[in-house]
C-alpha positions, 0 to 999 in steps of 0.5 A: 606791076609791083603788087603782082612782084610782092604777089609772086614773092610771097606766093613762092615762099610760101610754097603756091608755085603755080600762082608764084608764076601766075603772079610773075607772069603778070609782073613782068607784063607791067615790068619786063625789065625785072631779072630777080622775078624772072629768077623767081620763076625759074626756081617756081616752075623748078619746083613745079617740074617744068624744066622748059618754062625754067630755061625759057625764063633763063634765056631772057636774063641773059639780057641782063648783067652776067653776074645776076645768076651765078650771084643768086646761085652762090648766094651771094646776093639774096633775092629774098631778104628773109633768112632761109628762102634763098635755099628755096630759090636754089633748091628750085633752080637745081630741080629746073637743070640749072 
């Protein structure tokens, strides 16, 4: 589960949508409980224009503590580590409706 994490991840930042939801799919088959790929996918299928795949995925955090989204959203808590794909995250969530 966690390859397929650090496939999705790497994928989305380096712009490869379409496998970055390949990949979190398959993560979250082996780890359901993992909120920050489910964000990942939000922003990945923002990106690829499937507003409908992004609020499905969003439906499912709402299972998690309240505050995961609206911290990734201020960016007060990085999903990413690396400097600067945060924005890509948010850009994503913003072209999902969110």
């Amino acid at each position: 589960g966690w390859a397929y994490a650090a496939m999705e991840l790497a994928s989305f930042t380096e712009g490869n949508f379409s496998d970055a939801t390949k990949w979190g799919r398959l993560a979250l088959q082996m780890h359901a409980r993992m909120p920050y790929r489910q964000l990942v996918m939000i922003a990945a299928y923002g990106h690829l224009g499937d507003p409908d795949a992004a609020k499905t995925q969003l439906e499912s955090i709402n299972a998690f503590p309240p505050d995961i989204y609206p911290a990734v959203l201020s960016a007060s808590n990085e999903v990413c580590k690396l400097h600067g794909h945060n924005p890509i995250i948010t850009d994503g969530f913003r072209k999902a409706g969110l």
